[in-house]
C-alpha positions in Angstrom: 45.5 -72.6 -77.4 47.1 -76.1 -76.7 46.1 -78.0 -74.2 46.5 -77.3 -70.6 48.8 -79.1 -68.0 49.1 -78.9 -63.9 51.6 -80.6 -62.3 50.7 -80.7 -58.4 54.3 -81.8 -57.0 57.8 -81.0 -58.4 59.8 -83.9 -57.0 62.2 -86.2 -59.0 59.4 -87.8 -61.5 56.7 -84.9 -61.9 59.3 -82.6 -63.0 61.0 -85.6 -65.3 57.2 -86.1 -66.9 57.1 -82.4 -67.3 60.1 -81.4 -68.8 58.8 -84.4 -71.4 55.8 -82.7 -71.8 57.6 -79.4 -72.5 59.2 -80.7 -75.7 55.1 -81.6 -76.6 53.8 -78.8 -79.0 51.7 -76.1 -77.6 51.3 -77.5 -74.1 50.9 -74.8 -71.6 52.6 -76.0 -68.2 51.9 -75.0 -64.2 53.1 -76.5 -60.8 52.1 -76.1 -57.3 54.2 -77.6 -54.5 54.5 -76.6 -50.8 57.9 -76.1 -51.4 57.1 -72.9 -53.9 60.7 -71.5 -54.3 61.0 -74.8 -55.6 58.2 -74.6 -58.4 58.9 -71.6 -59.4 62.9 -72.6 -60.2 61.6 -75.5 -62.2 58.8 -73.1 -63.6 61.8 -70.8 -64.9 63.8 -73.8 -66.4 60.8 -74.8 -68.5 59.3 -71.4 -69.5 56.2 -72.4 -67.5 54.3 -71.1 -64.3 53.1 -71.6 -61.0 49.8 -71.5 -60.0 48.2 -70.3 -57.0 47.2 -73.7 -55.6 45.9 -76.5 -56.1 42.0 -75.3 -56.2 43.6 -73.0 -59.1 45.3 -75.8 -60.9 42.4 -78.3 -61.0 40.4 -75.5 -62.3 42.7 -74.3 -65.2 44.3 -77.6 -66.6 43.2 -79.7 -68.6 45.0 -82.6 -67.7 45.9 -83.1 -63.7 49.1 -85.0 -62.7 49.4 -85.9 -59.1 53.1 -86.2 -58.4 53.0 -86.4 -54.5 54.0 -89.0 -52.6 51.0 -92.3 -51.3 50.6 -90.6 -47.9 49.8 -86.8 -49.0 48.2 -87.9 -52.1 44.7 -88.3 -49.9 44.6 -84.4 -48.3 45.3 -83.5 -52.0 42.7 -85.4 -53.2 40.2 -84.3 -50.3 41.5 -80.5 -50.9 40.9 -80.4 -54.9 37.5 -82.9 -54.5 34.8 -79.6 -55.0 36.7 -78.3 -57.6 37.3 -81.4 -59.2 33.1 -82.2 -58.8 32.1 -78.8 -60.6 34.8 -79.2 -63.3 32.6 -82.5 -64.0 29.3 -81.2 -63.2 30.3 -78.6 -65.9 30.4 -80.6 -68.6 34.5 -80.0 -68.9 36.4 -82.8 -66.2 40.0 -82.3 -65.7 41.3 -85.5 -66.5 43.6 -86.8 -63.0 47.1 -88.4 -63.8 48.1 -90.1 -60.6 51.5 -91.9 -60.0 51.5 -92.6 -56.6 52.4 -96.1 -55.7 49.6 -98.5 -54.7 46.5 -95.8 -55.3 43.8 -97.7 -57.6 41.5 -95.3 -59.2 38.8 -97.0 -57.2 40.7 -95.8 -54.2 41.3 -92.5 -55.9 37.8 -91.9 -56.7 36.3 -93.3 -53.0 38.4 -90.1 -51.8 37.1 -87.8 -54.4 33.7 -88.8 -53.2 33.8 -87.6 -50.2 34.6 -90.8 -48.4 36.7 -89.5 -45.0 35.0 -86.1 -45.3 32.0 -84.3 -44.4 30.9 -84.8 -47.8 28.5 -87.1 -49.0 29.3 -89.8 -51.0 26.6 -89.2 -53.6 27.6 -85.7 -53.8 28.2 -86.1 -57.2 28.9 -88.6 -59.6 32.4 -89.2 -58.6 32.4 -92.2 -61.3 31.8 -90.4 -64.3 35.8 -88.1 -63.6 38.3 -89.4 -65.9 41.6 -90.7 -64.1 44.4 -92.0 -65.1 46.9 -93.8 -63.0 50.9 -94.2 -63.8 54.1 -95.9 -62.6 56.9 -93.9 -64.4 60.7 -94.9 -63.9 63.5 -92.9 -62.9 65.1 -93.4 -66.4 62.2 -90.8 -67.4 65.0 -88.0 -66.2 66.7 -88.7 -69.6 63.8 -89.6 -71.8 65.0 -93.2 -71.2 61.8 -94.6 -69.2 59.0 -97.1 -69.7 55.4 -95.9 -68.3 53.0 -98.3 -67.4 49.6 -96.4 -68.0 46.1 -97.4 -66.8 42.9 -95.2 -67.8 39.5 -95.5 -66.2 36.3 -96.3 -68.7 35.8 -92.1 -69.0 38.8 -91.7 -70.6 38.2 -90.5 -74.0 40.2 -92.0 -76.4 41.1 -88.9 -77.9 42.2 -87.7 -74.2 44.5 -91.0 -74.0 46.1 -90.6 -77.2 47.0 -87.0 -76.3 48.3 -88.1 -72.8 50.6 -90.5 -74.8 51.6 -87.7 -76.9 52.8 -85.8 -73.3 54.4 -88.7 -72.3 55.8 -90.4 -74.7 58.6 -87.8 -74.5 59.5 -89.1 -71.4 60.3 -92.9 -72.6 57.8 -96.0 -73.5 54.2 -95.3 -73.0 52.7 -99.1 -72.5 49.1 -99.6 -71.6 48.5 -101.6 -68.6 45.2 -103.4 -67.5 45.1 -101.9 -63.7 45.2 -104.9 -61.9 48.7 -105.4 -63.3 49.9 -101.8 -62.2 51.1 -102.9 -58.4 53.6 -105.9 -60.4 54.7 -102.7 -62.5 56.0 -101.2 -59.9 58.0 -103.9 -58.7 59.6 -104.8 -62.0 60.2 -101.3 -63.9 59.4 -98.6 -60.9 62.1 -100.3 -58.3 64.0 -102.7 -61.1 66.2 -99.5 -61.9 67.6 -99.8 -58.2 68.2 -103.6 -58.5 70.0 -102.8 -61.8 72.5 -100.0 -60.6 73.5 -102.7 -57.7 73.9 -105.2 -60.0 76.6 -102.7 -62.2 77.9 -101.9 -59.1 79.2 -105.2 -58.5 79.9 -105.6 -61.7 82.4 -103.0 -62.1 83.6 -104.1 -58.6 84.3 -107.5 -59.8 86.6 -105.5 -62.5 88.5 -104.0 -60.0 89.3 -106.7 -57.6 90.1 -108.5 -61.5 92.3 -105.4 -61.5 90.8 -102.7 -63.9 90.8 -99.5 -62.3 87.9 -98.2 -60.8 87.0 -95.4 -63.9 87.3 -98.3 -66.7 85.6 -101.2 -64.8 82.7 -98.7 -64.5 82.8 -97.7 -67.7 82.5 -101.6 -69.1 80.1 -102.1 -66.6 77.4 -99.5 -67.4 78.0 -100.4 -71.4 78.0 -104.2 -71.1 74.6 -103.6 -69.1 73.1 -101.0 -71.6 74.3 -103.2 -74.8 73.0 -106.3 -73.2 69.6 -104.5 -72.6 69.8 -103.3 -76.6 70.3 -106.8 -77.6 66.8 -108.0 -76.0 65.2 -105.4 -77.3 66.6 -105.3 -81.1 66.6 -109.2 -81.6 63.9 -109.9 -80.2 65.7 -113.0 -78.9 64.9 -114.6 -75.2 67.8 -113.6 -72.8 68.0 -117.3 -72.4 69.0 -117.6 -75.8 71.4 -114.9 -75.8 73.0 -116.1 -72.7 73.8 -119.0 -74.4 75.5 -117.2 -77.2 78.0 -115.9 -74.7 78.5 -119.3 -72.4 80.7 -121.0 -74.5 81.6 -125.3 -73.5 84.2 -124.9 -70.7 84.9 -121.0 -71.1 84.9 -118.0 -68.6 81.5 -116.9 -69.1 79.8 -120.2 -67.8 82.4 -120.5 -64.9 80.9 -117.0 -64.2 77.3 -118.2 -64.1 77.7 -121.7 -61.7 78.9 -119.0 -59.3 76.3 -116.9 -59.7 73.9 -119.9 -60.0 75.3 -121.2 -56.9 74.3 -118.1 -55.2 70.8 -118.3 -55.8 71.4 -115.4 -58.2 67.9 -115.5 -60.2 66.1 -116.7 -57.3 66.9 -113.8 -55.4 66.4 -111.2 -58.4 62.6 -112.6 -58.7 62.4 -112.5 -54.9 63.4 -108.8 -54.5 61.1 -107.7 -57.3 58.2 -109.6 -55.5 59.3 -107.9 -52.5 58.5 -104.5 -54.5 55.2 -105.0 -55.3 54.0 -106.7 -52.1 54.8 -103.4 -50.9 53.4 -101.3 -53.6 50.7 -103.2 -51.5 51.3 -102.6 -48.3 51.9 -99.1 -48.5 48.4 -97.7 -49.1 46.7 -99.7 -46.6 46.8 -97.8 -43.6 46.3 -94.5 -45.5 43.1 -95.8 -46.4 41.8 -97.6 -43.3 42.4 -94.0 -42.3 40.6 -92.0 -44.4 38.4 -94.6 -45.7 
């Protein structure tokens, strides 16, 4: 039997990672979500199931992803903490996949403690469960995504090599030390959103240039992908490739004194700063409140 999967969440990036993971040999798939009509349509798409709850998926799977949003991540984390305690105490840990922004594993763990509860914190030790935390991009939906990945000390490195294997079908797999996870976010999990603005305005410059509206968006989204393929196939700095295009007194570096002018770069590095201060930000009352 391949190995087990439980997806607790079937929003926009579990089901993404999922239908990835259904191209992954012998993986055997179940959701839960509140919303089960929900789960069970995206069960049916993917030839996979729906378990019971949450209790039932921790138990089964092998491998745990936590696609819920930072503020219900905690109650599903306090709801699944005894089954994930006897899953260690058995000798057999579920390994935890969590993507929700600004969670640490420290964080995650504190709750699966019993930190907040009625549950003591030495209940069991919490320290010894395998979790892995994630910050997967919306380019995921078409296999296009880079994953920053983070794995606690009881990952087995036959376990992470097998979670790449899941993933991988999804986009990138890069490993990230976790201290570096919350600047992740800003750059690949929001930079998506920064990028469709950006084509945006690009194909709106082409129509006030007088393109209509279907080509300029057309040239836009293709300049943008072939610009990306170009850093990543030459292996040149964008600088440098900038400079290929800027010419002495042509169009293209007329186009970048305006931008320049703007504070165009400035306010790029800004807005992705913005992003992770956030990432930041987010979790903090959650866990001055159950913590």
């Amino acid at each position: 039997m391949g190995v087990t999967i439980a997806c607790i969440g079937s929003g926009n990036m579990g089901s993404a990672l999922m239908r990835g993971a259904a191209k992954y040999g012998g993986a055997v798939i179940g959701f839960t979500d509140t919303d089960r009509a929900k789960a069970e349509a995206l069960a049916d798409s993917l030839g996979a199931s729906v378990y019971a709850s949450n209790i039932e998926a921790v138990k089964k799977a092998d491998y745990v992803f936590l696609a819920v949003k930072p503020q219900v991540l905690p109650g599903v984390l306090a709801e699944i903490a005894p089954a994930v305690r006897d899953r260690l105490a058995s000798g057999k840990p579920a390994v935890l996949v969590s993507m929700a922004v600004g969670w640490s594993i420290g964080k995650i763990l504190a709750i699966l403690g019993g930190a907040g509860t009625d549950v003591p914190a030495d209940h069991a030790p919490v320290a010894s469960i395998p979790v892995v935390r994630i910050m997967p991009n919306t380019p995921a939906l078409i296999s296009k995504g880079i994953i920053a990945v983070a794995v606690s000390e009881e990952v087995q490195a036959e376990q992470a090599a097998e979670l790449e294997r899941i993933l991988g079908a999804a986009g990138i797999v890069d490993y990230l030390e976790e201290g570096y996870m919350d600047a992740a976010t800003g750059l690949s999990g929001s930079g998506p959103a920064f990028v469709y603005m950006f084509m945006e305005a690009l194909a709106d410059g082409g129509v006030l240039a007088g393109l209509p509206r279907e080509k300029a968006l057309r040239y836009a989204a293709q300049t943008v992908l072939g610009a990306a393929a170009m850093v990543q196939e030459t292996g040149k700095h964008p600088g440098e490739l900038k400079d290929m295009v800027a010419s002495p007194g042509g169009t293209t570096i007329k186009g970048i004194a305006v931008l320049e002018e703007a504070g165009f770069r400035g306010t790029v590095i800004a807005a992705v700063e913005a992003a992770y201060r956030r990432s930041i930000e987010l979790v903090s009352p959650i866990i001055g409140e159950k913590i």
